[in-house]
N, CA, C and O atoms as a GROMACS GRO file, in nm:
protein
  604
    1UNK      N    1  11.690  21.624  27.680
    1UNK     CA    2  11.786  21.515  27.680
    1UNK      C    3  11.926  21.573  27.673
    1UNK      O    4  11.944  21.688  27.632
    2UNK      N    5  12.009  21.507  27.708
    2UNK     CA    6  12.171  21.556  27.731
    2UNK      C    7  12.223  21.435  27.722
    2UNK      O    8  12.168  21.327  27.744
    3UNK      N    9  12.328  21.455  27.689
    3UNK     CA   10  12.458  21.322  27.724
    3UNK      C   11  12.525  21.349  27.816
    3UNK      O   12  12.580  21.458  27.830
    4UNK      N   13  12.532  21.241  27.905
    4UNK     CA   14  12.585  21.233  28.038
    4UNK      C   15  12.721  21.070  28.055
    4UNK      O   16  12.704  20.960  28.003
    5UNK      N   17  12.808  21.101  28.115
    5UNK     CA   18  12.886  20.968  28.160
    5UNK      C   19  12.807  20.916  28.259
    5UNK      O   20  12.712  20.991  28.283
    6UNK      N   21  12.810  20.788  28.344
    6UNK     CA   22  12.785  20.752  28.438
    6UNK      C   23  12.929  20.709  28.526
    6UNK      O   24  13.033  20.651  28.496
    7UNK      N   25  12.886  20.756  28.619
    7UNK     CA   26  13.037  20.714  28.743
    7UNK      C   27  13.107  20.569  28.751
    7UNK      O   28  13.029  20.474  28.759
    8UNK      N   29  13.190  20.553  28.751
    8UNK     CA   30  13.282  20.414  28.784
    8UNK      C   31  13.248  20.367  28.931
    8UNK      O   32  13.274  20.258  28.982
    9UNK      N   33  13.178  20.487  28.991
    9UNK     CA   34  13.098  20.391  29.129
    9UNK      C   35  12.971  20.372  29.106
    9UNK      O   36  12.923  20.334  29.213
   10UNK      N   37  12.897  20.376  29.034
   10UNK     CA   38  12.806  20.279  28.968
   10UNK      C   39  12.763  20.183  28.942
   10UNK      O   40  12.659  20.126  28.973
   11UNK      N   41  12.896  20.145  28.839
   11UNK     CA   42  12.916  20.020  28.800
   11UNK      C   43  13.030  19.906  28.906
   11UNK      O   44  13.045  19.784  28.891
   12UNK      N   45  13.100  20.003  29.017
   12UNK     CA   46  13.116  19.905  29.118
   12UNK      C   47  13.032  19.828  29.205
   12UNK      O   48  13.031  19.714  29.253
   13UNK      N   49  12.940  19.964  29.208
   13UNK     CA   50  12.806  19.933  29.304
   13UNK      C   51  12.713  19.786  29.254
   13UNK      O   52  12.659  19.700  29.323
   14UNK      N   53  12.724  19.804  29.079
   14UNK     CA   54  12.620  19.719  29.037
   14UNK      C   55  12.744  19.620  29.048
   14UNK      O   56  12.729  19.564  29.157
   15UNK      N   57  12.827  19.585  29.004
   15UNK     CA   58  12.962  19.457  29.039
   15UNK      C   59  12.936  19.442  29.205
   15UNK      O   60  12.865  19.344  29.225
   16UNK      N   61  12.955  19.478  29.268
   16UNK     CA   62  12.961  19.432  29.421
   16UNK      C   63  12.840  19.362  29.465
   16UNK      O   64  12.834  19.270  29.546
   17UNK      N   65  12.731  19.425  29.392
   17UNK     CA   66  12.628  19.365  29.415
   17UNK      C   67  12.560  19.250  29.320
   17UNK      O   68  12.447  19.215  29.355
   18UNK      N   69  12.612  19.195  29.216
   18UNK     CA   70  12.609  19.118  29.156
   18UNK      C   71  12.508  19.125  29.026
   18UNK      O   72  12.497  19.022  28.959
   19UNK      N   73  12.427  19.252  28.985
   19UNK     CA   74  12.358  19.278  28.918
   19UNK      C   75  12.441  19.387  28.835
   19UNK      O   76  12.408  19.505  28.818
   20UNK      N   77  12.537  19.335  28.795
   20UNK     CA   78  12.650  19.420  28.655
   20UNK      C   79  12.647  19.307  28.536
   20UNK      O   80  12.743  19.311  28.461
   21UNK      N   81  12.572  19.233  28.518
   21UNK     CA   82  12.547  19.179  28.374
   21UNK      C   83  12.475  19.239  28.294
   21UNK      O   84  12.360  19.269  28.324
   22UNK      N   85  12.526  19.266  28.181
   22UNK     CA   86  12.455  19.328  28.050
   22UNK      C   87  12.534  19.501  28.062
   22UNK      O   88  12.583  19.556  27.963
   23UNK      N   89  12.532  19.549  28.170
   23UNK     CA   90  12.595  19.691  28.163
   23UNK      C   91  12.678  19.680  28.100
   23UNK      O   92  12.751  19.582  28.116
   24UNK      N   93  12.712  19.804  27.972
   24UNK     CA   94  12.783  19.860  27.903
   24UNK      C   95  12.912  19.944  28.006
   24UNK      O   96  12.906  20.066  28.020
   25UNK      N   97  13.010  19.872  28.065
   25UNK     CA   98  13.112  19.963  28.148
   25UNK      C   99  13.129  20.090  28.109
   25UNK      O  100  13.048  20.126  28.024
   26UNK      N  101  13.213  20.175  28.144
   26UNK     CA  102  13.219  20.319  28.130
   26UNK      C  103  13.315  20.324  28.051
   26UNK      O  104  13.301  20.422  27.979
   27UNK      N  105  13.457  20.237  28.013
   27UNK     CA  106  13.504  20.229  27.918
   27UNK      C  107  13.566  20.428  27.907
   27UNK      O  108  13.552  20.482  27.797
   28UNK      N  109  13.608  20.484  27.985
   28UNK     CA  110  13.677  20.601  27.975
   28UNK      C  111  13.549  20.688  27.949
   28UNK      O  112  13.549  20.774  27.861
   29UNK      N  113  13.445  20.665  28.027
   29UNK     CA  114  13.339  20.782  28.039
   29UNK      C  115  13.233  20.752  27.897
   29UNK      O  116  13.192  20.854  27.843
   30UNK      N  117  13.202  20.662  27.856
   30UNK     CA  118  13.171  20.627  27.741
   30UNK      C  119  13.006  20.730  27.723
   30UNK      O  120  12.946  20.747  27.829
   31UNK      N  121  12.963  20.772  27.638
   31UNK     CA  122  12.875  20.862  27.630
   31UNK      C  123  12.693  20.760  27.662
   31UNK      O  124  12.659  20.658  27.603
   32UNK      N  125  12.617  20.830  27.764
   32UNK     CA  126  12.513  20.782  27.742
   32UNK      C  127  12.396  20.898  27.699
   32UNK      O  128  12.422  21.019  27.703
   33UNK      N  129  12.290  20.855  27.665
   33UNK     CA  130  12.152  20.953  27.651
   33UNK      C  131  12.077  20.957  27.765
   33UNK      O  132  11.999  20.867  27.794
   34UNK      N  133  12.097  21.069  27.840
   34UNK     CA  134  12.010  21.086  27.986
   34UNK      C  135  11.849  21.108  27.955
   34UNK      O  136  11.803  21.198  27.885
   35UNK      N  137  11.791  21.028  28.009
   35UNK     CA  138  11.613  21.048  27.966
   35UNK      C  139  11.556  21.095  28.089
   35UNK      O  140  11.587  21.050  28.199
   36UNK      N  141  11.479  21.179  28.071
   36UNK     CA  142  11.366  21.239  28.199
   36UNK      C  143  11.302  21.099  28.254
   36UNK      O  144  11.312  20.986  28.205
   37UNK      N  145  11.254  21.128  28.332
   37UNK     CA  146  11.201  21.009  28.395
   37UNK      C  147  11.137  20.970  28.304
   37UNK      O  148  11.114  21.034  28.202
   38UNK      N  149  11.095  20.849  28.332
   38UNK     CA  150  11.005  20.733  28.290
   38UNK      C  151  10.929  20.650  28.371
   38UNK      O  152  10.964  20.622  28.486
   39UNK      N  153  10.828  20.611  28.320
   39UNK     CA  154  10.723  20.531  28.383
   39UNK      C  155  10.744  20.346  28.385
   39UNK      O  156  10.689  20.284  28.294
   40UNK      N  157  10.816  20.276  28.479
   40UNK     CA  158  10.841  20.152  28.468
   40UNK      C  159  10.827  20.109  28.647
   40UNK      O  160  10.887  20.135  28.751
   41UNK      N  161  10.710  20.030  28.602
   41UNK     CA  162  10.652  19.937  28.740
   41UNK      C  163  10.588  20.034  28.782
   41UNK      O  164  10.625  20.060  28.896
   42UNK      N  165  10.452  20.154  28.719
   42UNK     CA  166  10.371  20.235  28.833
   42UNK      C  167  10.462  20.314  28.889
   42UNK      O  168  10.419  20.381  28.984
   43UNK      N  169  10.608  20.330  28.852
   43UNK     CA  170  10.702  20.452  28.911
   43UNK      C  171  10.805  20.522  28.819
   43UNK      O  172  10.871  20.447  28.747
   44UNK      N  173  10.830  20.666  28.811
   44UNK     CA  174  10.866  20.712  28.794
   44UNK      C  175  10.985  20.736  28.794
   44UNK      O  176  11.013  20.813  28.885
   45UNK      N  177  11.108  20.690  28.706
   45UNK     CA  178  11.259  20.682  28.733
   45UNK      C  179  11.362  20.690  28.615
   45UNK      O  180  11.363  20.637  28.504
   46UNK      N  181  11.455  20.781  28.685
   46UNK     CA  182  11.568  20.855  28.548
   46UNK      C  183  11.635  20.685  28.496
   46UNK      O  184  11.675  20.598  28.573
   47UNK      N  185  11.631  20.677  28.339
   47UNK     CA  186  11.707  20.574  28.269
   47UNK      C  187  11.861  20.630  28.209
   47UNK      O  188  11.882  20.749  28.187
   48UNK      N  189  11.928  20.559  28.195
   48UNK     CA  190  12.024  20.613  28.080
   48UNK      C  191  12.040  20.507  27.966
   48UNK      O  192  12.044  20.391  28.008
   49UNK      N  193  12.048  20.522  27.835
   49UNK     CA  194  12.078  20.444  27.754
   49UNK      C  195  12.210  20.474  27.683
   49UNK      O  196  12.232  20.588  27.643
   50UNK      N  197  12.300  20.375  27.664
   50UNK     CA  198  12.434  20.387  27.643
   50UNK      C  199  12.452  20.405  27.441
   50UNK      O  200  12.371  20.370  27.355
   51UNK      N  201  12.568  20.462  27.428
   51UNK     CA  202  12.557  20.482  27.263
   51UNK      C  203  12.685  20.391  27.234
   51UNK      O  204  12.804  20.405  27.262
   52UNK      N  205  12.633  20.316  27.183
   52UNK     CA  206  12.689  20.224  27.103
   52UNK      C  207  12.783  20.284  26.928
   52UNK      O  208  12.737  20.365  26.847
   53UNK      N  209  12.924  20.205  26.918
   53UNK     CA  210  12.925  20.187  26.774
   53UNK      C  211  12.933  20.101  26.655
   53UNK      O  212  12.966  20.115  26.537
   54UNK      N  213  12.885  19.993  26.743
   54UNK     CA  214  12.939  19.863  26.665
   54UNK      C  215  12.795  19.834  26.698
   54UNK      O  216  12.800  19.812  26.819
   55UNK      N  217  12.672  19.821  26.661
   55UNK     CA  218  12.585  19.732  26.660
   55UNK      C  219  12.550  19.642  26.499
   55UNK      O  220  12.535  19.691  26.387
   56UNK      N  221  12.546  19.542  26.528
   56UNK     CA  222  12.518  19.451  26.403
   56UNK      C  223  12.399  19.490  26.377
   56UNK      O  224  12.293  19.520  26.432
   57UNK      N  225  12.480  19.473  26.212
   57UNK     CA  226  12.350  19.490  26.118
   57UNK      C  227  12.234  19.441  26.134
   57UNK      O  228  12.131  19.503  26.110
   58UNK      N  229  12.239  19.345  26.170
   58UNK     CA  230  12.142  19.200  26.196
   58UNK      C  231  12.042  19.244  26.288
   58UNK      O  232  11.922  19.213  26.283
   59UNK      N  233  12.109  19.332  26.390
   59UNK     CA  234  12.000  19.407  26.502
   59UNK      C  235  11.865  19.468  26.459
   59UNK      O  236  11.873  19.560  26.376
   60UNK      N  237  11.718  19.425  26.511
   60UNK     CA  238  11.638  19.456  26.471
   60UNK      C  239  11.600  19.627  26.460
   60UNK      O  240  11.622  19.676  26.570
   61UNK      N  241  11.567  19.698  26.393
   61UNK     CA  242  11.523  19.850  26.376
   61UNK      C  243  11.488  19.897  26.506
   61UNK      O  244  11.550  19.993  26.551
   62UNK      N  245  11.400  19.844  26.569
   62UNK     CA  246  11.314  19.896  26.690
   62UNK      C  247  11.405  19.873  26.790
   62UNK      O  248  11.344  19.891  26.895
   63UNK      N  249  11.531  19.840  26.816
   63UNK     CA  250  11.590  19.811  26.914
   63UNK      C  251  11.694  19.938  26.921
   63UNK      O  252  11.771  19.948  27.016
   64UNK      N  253  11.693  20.031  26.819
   64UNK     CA  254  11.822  20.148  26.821
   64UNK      C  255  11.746  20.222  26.771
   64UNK      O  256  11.630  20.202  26.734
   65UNK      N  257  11.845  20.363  26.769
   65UNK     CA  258  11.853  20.475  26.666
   65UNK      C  259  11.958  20.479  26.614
   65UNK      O  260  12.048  20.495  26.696
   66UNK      N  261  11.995  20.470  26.500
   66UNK     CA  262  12.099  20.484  26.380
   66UNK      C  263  12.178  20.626  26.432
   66UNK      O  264  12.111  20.729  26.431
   67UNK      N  265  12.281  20.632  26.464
   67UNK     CA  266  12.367  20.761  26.464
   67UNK      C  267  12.464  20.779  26.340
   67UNK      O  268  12.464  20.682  26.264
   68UNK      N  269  12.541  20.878  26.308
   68UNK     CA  270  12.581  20.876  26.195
   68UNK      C  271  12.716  20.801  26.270
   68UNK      O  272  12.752  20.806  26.388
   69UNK      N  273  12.767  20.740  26.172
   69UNK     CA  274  12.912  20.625  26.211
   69UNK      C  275  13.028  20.740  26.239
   69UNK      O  276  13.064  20.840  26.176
   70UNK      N  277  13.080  20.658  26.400
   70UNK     CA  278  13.161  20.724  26.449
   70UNK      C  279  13.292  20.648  26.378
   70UNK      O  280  13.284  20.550  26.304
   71UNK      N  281  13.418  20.718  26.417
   71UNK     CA  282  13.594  20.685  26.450
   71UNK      C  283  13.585  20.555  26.458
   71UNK      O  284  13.619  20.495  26.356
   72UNK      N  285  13.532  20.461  26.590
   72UNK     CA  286  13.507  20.334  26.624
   72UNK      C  287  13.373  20.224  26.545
   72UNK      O  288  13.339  20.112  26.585
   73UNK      N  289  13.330  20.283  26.455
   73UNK     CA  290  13.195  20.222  26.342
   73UNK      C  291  13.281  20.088  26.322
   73UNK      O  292  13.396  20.122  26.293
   74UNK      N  293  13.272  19.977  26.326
   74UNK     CA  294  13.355  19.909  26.185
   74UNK      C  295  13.231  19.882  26.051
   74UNK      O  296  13.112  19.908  26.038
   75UNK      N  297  13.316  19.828  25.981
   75UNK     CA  298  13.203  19.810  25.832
   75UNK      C  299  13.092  19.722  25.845
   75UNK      O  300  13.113  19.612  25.895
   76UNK      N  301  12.974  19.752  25.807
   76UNK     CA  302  12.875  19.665  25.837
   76UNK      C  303  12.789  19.703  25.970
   76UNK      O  304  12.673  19.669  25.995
   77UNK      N  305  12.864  19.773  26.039
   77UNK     CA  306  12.800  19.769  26.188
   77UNK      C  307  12.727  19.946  26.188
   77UNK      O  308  12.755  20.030  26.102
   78UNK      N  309  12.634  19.971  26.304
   78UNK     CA  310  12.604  20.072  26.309
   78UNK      C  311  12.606  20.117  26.419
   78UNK      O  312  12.584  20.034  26.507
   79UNK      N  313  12.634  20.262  26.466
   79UNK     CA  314  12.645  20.340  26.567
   79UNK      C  315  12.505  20.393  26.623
   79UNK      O  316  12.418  20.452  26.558
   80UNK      N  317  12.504  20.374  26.695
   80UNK     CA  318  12.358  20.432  26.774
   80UNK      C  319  12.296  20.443  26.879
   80UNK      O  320  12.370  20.371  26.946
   81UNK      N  321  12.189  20.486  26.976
   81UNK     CA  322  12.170  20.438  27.101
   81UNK      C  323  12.085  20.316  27.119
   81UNK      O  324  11.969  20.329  27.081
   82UNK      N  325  12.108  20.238  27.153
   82UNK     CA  326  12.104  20.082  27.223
   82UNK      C  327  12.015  20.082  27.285
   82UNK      O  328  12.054  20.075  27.402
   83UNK      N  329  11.850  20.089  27.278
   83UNK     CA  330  11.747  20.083  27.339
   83UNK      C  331  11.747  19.969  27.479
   83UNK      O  332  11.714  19.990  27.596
   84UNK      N  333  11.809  19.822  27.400
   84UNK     CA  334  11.770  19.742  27.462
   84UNK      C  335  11.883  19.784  27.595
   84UNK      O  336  11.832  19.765  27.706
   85UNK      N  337  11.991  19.825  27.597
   85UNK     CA  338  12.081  19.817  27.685
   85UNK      C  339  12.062  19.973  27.808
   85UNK      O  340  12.148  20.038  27.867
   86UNK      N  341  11.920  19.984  27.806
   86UNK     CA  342  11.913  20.100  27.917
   86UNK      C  343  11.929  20.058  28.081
   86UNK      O  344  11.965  19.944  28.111
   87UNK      N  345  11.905  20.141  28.162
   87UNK     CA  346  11.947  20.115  28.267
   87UNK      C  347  11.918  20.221  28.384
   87UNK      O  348  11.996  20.316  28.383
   88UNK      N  349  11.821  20.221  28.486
   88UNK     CA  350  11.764  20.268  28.568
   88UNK      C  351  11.956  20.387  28.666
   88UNK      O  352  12.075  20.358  28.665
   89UNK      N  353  11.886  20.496  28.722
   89UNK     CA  354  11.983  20.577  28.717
   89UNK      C  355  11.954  20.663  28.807
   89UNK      O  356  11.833  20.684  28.817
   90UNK      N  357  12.033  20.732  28.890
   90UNK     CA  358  12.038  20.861  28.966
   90UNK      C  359  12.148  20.959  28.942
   90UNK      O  360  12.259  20.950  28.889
   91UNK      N  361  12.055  21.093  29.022
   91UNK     CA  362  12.185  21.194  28.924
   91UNK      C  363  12.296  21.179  29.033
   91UNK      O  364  12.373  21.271  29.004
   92UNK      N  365  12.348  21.114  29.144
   92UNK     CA  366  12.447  21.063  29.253
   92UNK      C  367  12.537  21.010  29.174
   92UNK      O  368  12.657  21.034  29.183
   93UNK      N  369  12.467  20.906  29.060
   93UNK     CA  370  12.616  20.848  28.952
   93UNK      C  371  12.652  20.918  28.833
   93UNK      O  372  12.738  20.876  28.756
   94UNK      N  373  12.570  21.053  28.810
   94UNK     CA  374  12.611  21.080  28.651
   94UNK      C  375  12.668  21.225  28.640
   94UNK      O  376  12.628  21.318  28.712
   95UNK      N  377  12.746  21.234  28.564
   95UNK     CA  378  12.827  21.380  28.490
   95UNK      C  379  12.810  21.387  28.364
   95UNK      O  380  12.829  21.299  28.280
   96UNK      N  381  12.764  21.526  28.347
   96UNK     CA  382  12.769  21.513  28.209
   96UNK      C  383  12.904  21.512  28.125
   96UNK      O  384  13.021  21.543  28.148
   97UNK      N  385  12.834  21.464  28.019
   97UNK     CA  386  12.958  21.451  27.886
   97UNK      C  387  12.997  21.577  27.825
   97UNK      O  388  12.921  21.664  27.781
   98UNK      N  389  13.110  21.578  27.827
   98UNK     CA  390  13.156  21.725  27.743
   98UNK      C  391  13.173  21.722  27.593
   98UNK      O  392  13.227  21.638  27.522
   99UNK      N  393  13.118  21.828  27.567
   99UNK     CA  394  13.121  21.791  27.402
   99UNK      C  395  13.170  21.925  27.384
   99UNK      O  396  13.131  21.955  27.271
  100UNK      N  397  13.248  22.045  27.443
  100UNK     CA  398  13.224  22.146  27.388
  100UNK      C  399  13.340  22.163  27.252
  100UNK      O  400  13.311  22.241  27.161
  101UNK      N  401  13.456  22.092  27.248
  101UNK     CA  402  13.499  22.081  27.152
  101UNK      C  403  13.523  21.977  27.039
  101UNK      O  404  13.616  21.998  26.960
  102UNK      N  405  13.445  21.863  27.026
  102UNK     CA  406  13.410  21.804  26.974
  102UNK      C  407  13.266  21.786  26.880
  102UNK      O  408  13.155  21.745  26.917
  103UNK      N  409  13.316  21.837  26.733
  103UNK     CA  410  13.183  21.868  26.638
  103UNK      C  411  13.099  21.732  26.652
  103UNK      O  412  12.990  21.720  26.709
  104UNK      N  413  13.181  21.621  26.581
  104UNK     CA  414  13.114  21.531  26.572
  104UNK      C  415  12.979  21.508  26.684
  104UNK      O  416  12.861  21.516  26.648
  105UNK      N  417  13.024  21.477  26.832
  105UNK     CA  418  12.969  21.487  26.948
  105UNK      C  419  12.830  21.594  26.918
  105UNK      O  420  12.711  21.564  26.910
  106UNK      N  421  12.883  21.698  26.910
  106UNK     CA  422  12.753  21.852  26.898
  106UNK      C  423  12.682  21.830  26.801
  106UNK      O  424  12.564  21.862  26.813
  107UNK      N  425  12.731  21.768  26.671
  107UNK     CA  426  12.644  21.680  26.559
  107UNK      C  427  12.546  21.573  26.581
  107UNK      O  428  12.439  21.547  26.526
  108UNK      N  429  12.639  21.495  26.716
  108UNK     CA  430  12.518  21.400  26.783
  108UNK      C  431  12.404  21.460  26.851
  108UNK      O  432  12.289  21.452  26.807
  109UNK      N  433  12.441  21.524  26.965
  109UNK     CA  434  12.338  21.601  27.052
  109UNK      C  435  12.255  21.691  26.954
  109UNK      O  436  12.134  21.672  26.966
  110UNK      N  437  12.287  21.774  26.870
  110UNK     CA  438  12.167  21.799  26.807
  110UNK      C  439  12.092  21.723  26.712
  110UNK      O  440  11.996  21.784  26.663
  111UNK      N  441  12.112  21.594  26.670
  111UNK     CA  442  12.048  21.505  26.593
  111UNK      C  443  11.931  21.422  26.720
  111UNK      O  444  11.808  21.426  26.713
  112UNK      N  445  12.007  21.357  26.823
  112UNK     CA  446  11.916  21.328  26.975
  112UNK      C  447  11.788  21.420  26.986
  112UNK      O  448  11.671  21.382  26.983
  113UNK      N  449  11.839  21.559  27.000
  113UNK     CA  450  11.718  21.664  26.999
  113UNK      C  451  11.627  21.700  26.905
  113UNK      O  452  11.555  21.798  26.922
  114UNK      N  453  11.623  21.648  26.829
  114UNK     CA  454  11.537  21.652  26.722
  114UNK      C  455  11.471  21.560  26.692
  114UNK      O  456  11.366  21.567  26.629
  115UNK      N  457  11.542  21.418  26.750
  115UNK     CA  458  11.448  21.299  26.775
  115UNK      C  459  11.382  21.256  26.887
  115UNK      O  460  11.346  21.140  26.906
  116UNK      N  461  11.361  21.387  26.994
  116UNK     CA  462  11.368  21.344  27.147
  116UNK      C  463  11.239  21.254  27.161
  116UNK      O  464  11.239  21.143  27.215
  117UNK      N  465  11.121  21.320  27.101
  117UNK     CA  466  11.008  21.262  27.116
  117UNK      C  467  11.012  21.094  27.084
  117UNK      O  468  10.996  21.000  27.162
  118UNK      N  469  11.034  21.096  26.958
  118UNK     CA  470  11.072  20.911  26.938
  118UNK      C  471  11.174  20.847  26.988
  118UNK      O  472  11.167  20.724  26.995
  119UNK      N  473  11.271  20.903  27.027
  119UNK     CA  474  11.322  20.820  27.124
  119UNK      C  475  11.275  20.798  27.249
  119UNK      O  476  11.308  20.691  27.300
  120UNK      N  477  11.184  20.897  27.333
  120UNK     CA  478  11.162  20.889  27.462
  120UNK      C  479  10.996  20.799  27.461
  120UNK      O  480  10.935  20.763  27.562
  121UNK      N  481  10.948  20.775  27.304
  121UNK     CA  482  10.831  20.695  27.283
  121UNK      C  483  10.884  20.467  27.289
  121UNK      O  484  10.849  20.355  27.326
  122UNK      N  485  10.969  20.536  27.230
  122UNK     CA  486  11.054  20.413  27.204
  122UNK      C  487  11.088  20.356  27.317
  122UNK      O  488  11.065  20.236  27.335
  123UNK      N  489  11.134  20.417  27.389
  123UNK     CA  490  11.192  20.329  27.526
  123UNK      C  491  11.087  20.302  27.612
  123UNK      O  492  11.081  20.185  27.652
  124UNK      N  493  10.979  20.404  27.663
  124UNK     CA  494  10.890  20.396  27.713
  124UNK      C  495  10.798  20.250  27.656
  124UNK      O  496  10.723  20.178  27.722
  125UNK      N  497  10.837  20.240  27.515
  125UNK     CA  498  10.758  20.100  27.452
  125UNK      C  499  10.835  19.985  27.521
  125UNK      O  500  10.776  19.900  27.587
  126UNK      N  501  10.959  19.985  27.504
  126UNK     CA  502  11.044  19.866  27.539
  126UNK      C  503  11.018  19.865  27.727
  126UNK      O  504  10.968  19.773  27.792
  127UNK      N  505  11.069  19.988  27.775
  127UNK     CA  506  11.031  19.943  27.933
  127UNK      C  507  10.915  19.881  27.941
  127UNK      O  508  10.912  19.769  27.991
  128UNK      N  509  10.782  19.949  27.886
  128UNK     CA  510  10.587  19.874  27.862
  128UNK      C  511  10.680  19.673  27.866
  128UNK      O  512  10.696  19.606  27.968
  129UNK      N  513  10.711  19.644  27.759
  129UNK     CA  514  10.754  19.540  27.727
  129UNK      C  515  10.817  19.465  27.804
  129UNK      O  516  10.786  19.346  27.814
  130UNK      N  517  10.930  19.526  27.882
  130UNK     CA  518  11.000  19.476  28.015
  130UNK      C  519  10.905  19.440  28.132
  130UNK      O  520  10.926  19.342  28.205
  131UNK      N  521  10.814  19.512  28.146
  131UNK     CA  522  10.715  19.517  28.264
  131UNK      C  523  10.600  19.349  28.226
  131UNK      O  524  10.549  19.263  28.298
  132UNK      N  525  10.605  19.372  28.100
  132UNK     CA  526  10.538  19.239  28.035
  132UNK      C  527  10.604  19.068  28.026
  132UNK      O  528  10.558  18.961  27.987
  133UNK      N  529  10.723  19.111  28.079
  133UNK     CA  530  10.777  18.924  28.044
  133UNK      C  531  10.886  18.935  27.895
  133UNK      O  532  10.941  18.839  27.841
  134UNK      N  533  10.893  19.084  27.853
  134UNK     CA  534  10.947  19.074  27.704
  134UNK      C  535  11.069  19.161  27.694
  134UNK      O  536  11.110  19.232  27.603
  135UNK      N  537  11.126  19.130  27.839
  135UNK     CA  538  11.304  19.174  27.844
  135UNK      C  539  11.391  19.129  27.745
  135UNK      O  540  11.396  19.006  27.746
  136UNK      N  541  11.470  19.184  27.649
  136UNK     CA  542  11.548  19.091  27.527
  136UNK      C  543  11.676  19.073  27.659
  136UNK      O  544  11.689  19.150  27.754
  137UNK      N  545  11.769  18.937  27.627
  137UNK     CA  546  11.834  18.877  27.774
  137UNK      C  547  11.975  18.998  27.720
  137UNK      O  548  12.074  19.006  27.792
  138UNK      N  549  11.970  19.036  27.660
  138UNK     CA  550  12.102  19.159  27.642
  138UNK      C  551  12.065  19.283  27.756
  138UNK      O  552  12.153  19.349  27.810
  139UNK      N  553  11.936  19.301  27.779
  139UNK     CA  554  11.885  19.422  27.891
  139UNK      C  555  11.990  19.387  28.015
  139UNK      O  556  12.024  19.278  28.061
  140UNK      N  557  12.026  19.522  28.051
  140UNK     CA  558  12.096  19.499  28.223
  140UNK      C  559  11.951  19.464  28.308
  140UNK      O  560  11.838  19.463  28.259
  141UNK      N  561  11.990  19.433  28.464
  141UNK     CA  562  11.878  19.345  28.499
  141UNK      C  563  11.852  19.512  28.580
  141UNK      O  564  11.923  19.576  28.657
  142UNK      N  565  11.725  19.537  28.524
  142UNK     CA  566  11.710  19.658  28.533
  142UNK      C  567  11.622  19.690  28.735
  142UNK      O  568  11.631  19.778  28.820
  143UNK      N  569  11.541  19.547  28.719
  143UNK     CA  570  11.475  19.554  28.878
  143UNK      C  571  11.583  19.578  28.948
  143UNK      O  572  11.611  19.682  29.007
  144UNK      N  573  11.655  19.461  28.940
  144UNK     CA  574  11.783  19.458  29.058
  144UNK      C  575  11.855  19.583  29.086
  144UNK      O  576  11.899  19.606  29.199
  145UNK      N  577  11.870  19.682  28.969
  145UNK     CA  578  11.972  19.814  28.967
  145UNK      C  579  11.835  19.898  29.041
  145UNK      O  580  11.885  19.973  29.124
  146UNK      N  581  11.763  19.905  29.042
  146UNK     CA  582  11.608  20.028  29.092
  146UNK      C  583  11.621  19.973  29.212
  146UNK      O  584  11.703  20.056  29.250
  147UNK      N  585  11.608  19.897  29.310
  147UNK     CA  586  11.613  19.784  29.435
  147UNK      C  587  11.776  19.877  29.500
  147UNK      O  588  11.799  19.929  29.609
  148UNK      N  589  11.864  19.864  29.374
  148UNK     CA  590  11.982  19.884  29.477
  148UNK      C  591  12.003  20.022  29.506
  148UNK      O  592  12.072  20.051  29.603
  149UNK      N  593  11.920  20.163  29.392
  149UNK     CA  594  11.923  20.248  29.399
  149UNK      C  595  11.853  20.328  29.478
  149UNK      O  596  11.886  20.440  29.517
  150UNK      N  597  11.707  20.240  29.511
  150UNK     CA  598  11.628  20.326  29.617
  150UNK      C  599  11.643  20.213  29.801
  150UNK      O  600  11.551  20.214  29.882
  151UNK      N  601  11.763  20.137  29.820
  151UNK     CA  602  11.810  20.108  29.952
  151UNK      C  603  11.888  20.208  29.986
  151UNK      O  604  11.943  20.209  30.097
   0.00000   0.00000   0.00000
C-alpha cells in the first residue's frame, strides 16, 4: 500500500460525465490509500480510498480506520481512511503523495503498513456488500466510475 493523489482529470472526467457524486475532490492533492487490486463484480480492479479528518464520531467503527488526529482534526471528530468513500481507479489518474519531509505523513504510512491486511480485509467486506444491494448512499457511484474507466 502507498499513498497516492489522484489527478484533477479524474475528477473532471467523473464531473463531465455526471458520476462525481460522493467523490472526495482533490482539494490540493488530498492524500488517498492506493489498494492492490480487488475483487468487485467477478473483476479485478485498483480502488483508492480517500483519508479523511473530520469524520463524526457518530460514524460507525467498521466504516474507517482511526488515524492519529491531524492539523485539520476538529474536536470530537476523527481522522482516518473512509472505507465507505472508495473509488474504482487507474494508475493514468494517480501520483503518488510525497511524504518525504513530512513526519507526521511517514507516521501515517507506517501505521497503514502495519494494518495492511485489515484494511485490505475490510474493504474487500464493504465492496462483498456493494455487490449485495448494501452501498451506504455516501459511496461514490462506484459502477458508473469502472464503466467510464474501462471505455
Amino acid at each position: 500500500m502507498k499513498l497516492v493523489k489522484v489527478k484533477e482529470s479524474f475528477y473532471e472526467l467523473c464531473k463531465n460525465n455526471g458520476c462525481d457524486s460522493e467523490l472526495m475532490f482533490n482539494e490540493q492533492g488530498r492524500p488517498c490509500v492506493l489498494i492492490v487490486k480487488l475483487k468487485y463484480k467477478n473483476r479485478l480492479q485498483k480502488f483508492v480510498v480517500p483519508l479523511r479528518s473530520n469524520i463524526s464520531s457518530a460514524t460507525p467503527k467498521n466504516q474507517y480506520l482511526s488515524l492519529p488526529p491531524n492539523s485539520n482534526t476538529k474536536p470530537k471528530h476523527r481522522h482516518g481512511i473512509h472505507y465507505i468513500k472508495l473509488f474504482p481507479i487507474t494508475n493514468a489518474y494517480i501520483d503518488l503523495y510525497n511524504i518525504n519531509r513530512d513526519a507526521y505523513m511517514q507516521g501515517v504510512v507506517k501505521f497503514i503498513n502495519n494494518k495492511e491486511a485489515e484494511i485490505i480485509t475490510n474493504i474487500q467486506k464493504y465492496l462483498m456488500d456493494c455487490e449485495n444491494g448494501n452501498k451506504h448512499n455516501m459511496t461514490p457511484q462506484i459502477d458508473e466510475i469502472m464503466e467510464l474507466l474501462t471505455s
